[in-house]
C-alpha positions in Angstrom: 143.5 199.3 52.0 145.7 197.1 54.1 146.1 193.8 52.9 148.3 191.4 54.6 147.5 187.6 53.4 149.9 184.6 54.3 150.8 181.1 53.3 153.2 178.4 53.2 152.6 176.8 56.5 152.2 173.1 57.6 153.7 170.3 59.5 157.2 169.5 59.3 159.6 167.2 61.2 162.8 169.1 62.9 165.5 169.4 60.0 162.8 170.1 57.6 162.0 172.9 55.5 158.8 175.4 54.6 158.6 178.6 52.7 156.7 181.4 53.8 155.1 183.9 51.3 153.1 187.0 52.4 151.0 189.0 49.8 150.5 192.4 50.7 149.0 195.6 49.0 150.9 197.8 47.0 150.1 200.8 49.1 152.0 199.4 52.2 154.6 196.6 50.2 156.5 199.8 47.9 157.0 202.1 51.0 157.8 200.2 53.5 160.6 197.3 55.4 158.9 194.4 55.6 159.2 191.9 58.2 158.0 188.7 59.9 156.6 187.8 63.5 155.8 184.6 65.0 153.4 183.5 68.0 153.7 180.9 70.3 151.3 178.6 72.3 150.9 180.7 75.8 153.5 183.3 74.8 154.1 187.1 73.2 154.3 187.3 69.4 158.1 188.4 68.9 160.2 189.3 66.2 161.5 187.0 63.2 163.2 189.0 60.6 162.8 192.1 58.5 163.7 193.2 55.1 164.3 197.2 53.9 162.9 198.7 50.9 166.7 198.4 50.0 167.0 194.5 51.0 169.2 194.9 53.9 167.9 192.6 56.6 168.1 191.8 60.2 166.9 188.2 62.3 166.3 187.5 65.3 169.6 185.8 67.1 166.9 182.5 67.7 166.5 182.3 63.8 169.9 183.9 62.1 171.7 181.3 60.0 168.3 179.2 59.1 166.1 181.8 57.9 166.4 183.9 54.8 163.7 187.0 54.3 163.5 188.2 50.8 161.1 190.3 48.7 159.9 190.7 45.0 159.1 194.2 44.7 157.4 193.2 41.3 154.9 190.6 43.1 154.9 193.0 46.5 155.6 189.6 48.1 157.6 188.7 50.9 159.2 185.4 52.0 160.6 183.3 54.8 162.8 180.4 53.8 163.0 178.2 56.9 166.0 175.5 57.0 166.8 173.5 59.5 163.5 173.9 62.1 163.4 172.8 65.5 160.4 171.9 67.7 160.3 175.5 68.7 160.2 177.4 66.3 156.4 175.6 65.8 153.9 179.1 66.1 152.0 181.3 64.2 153.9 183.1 61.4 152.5 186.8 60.4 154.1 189.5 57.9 153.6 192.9 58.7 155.2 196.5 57.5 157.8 197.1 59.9 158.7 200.3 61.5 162.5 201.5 62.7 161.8 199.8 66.3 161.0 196.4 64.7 157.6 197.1 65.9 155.0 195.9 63.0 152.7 199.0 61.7 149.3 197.6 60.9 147.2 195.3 61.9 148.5 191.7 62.1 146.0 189.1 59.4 145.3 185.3 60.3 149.3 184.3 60.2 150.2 180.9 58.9 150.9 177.9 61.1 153.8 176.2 61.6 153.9 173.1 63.6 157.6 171.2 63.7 157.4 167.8 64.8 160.6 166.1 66.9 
């Protein structure tokens, strides 16, 4: 069974800081890079960051430098540290296993909101 479940959202002013956590299930977490995606008011959901099985990761150019993605394989639990956040970077933030085209494999869950405040 999928299971994709995340947290850590809120309301922040620009500068701020949040940590992301997604909890997935062991059947998709232990195989599998996982990554994050965001969604914007009116626009596409696009890529964030992902993280391989063998912690290499890759960002997006609009996020590199102020996010981190890390997992713990013992918690099948990944993370997005957010530093320095700007007015748009506000969207809805979703995990998902991520294939080699950055494209997410399953199902996308509720996503966590992110609202950043100038």
């Amino acid at each position: 069974q999928v299971q994709l479940v995340e947290s850590g959202g809120g309301l922040v002013q620009a500068g701020g800081s949040l940590r992301l956590s997604c909890s997935a299930s062991e059947s998709i977490f232990s195989d599998n890079a996982m990554g994050w995606y965001r969604q914007a008011p009116g626009k596409q959901r696009e890529y964030v960051a992902h993280i391989t099985t063998s912690s290499i990761t890759n960002y997006a150019d609009s996020v590199k430098g102020r996010f981190t993605i890390s997992r713990d394989n013992a918690k099948n639990t990944v993370y997005l540290q957010m530093n320095d956040l700007k007015p748009e970077d506000t969207a809805v933030y979703y995990c998902n296993a991520v294939n080699r085209y950055y494209r997410a494999r399953y199902l996308f869950g509720q996503g966590t909101q992110v609202t950043v405040s100038s």
